[in-house]
VOGU-3710 file (C-alpha; in Angstrom, 3 decimals, decimal comma):
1> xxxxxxxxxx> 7,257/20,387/-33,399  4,624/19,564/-30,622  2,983/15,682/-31,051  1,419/13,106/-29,228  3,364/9,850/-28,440  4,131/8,322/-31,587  2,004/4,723/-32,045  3,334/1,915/-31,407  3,952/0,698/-34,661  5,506/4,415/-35,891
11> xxxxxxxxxx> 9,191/5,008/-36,734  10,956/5,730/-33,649  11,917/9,358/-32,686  15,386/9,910/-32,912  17,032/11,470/-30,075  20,509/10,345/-31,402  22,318/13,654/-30,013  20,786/13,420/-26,233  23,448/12,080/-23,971  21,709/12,765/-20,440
21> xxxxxxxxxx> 17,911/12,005/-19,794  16,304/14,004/-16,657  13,008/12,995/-15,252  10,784/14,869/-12,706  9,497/12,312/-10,869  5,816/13,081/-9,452  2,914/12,409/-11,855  5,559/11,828/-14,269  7,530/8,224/-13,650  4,185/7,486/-12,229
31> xxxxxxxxxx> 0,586/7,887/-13,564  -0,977/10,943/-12,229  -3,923/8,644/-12,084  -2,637/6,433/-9,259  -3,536/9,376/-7,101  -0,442/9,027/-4,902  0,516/13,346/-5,143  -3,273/13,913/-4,362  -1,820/12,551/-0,909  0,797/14,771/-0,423
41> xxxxxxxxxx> -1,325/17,776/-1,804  -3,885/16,779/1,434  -0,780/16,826/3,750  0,368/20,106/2,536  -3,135/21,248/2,674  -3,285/19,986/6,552  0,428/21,769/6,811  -0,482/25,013/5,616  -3,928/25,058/8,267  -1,790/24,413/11,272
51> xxxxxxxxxx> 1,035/26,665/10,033  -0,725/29,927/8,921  -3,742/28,958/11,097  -6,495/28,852/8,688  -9,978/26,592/7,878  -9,473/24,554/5,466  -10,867/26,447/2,290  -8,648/29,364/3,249  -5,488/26,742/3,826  -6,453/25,373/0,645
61> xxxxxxxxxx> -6,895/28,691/-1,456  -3,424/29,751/0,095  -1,453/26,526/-0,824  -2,908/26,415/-4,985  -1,746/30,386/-4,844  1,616/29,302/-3,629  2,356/26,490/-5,987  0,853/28,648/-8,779  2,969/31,412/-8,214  6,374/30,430/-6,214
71> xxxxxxxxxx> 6,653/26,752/-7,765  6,324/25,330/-4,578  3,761/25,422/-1,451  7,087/25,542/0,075  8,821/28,326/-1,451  5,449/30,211/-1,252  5,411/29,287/2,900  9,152/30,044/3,378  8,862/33,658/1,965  5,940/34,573/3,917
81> xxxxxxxxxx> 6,373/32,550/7,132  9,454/31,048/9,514  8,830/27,288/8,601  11,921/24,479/8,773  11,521/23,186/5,566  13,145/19,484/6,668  10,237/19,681/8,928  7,750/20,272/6,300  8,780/18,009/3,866  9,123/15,151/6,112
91> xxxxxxxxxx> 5,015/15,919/7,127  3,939/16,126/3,486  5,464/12,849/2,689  4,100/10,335/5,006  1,870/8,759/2,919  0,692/5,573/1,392  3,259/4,298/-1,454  1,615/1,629/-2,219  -0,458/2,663/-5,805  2,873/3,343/-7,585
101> xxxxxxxxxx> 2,704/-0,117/-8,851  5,789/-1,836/-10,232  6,349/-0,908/-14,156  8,917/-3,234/-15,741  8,279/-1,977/-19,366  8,401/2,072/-18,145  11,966/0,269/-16,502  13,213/-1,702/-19,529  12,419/1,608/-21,579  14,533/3,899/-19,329
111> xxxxxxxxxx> 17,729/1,202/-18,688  17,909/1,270/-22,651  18,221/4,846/-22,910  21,908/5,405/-23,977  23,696/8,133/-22,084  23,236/9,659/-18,127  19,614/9,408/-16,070  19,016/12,254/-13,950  15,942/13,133/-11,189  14,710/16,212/-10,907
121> xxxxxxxxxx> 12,390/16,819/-8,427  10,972/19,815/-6,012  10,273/16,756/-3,488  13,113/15,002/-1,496  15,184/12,762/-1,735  13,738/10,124/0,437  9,944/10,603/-1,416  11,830/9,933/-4,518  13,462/6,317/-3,369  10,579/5,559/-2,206
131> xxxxxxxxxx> 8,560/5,747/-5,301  11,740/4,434/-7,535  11,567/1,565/-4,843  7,661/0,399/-5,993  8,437/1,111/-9,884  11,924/-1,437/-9,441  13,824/1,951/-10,611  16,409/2,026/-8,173  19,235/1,383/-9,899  18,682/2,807/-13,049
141> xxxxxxxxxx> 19,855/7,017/-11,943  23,407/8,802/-11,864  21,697/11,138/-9,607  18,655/12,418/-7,648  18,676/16,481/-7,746  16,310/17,470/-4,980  15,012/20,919/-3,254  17,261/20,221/-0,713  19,810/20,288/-3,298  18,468/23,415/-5,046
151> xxxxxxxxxx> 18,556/25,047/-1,931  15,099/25,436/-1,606  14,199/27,066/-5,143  12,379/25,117/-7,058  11,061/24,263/-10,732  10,492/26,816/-12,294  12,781/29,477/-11,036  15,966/29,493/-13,229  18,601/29,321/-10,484  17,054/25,354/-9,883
161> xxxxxxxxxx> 18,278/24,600/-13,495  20,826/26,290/-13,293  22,481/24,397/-9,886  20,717/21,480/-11,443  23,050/21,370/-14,746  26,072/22,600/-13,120  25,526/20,223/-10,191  25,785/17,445/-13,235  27,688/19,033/-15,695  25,078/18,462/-18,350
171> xxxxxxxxxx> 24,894/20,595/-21,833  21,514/21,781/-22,087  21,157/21,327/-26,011  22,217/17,356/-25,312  19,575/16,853/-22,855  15,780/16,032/-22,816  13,983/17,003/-20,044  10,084/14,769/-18,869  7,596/16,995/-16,554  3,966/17,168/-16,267
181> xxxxxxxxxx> 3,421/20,721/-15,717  4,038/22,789/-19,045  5,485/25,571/-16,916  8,728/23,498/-16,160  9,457/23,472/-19,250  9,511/26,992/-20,077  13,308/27,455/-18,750  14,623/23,846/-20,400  13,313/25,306/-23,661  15,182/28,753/-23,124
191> xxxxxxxxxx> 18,322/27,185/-22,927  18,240/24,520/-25,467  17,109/21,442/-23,747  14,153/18,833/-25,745  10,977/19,332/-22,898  8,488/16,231/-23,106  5,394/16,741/-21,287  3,668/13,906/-19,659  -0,030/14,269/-19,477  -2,762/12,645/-17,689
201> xxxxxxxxxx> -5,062/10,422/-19,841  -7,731/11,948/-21,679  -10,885/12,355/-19,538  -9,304/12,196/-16,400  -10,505/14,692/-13,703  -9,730/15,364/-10,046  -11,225/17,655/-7,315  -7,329/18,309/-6,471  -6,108/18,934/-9,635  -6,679/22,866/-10,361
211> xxxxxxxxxx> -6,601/23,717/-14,793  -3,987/24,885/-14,607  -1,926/21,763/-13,388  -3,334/19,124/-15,821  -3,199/21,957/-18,876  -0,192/22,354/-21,149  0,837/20,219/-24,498  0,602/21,544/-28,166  -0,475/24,616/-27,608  2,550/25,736/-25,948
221> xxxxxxxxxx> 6,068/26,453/-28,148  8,007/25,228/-24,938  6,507/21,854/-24,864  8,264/19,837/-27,695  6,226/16,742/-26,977  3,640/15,719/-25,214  3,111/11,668/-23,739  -0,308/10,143/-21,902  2,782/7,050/-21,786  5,835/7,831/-21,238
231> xxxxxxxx> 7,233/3,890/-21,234  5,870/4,294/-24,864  7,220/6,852/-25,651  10,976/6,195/-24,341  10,174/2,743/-26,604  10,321/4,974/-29,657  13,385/6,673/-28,480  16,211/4,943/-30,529
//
C-alpha cells in the first residue's frame, strides 16, 4: 500500500470514507526544511543543561535518548526529574516564527478537505497558533489536541490516542492521520486509522536531525503513504 505522493497529473486518491483529518503540526504543516523545530530542539538542548546540569554534549546525548525512547524530551525529563512542564514548554518555544512562510495552496488544499480538521501535537497550544498564524491556517481546525491536553503523554504512547479520539469522538477506521516520524504512526495503524508520512525532501541533511527522525516511509507496514508535499498530496485527495 506504501507510495510516494501521487504526480500531479495522476488520478486522485480517494479517501471517500475519511470524515475527520488530523495533522501533527511540527515538520509536518510546515517544511522540516524551514528549520524552525531545529530552534526548539536548541532550546530544549539549553533546558536539559541547566536542568540536569550537564555540558552540552552530555545535555544533548540525554535529550535525543529521551525523545527516542519516551516520545518526548519532556516525558523523558518528567520521569527522571521534578520539572513544571508549563515552565518548560514555555522556554522551548520562544523562538523565531518567522520561516514558516505563508502557504495558501497547503491552505486551499486543507479547507477543501470534506469532513472535521484536527491538531495533534506533543507541543502546546500557543506554539501551534503561532505557526497556523504564519501559514494563514487559523481558521481552518475543529480542534487543537495538545500535551497539555494529553496530560503530558505524548505521541507515541497509546493513552495520547486514545484521550485524543475520545476527546473528539473520532472513529479510527474514518480517519487519516499526517506525521513525520514513522513511529507515530505505529498506534493509528493498530487501530484502523490511514497514517501519511510527511518526509523531508530528498537530500536534505541536518546536524540536528538524528536517522532515526528523518527515516521511515515504504519500508514500514504502518506507514500507508508517504509525502515530500503534503499540499500536493491533500490536492489528490478527492
Amino acid at each position: 500500500m506504501n507510495q510516494m505522493t501521487p504526480p500531479a497529473r495522476a488520478k486522485s486518491v480517494s479517501f471517500d470514507h475519511i470524515t475527520d483529518w488530523v495533522f501533527d503540526l511540527d515538520n509536518t504543516l510546515y517544511p522540516r526544511e524551514c528549520n524552525l523545530f531545529a530552534q526548539i530542539d536548541t532550546a530544549i538542548t539549553t533546558y536539559v543543561m541547566e536542568i540536569a546540569k550537564l555540558d552540552f554534549d552530555a545535555a544533548r546525548e540525554l535529550q535525543k535518548a529521551y525523545y527516542r525512547d519516551h516520545g518526548t524530551t519532556l516525558n523523558g525529563l518528567m520521569s527522571t526529574l521534578t520539572i513544571d512542564p508549563d515552565h518548560y514548554l514555555d522556554a522551548v518555544h520562544k523562538i523565531d516564527y518567522s520561516p514558516v512562510l505563508a502557504h495558501p495552496e497547503l491552505v486551499g488544499a486543507i479547507a477543501a478537505l470534506p469532513g472535521r480538521k484536527f491538531i495533534f501535537t506533543n507541543g502546546s497550544t500557543g506554539h501551534a497558533k503561532a505557526v497556523l498564524h504564519r501559514l494563514g491556517a487559523m481558521d481552518l481546525f475543529e480542534g487543537i489536541f495538545d500535551i497539555k491536553a494529553a496530560k503530558y503523554q505524548p505521541k507515541p504512547l497509546d493513552i495520547a490516542y486514545e484521550s485524543f479520539l475520545a476527546a473528539h469522538g473520532i472513529d479510527p477506521t474514518r480517519s487519516i492521520m499526517f506525521d513525520d516520524l514513522e513511529k507515530n504512526l505505529r498506534v493509528p495503524h493498530k487501530i484502523g486509522m490511514t497514517t501519511v508520512q510527511v518526509v523531508a525532501r530528498a537530500g536534505f541533511a541536518h546536524e540536528q536531525c538524528d536517522a532515526w527522525e528523518l527515516g521511515g516511509g515504504a519500508e514500514f507496514e504502518h506507514v500507508h503513504y508517504v509525502t515530500d508535499d503534503i499540499a500536493r498530496f491533500l490536492l489528490t485527495c478527492r
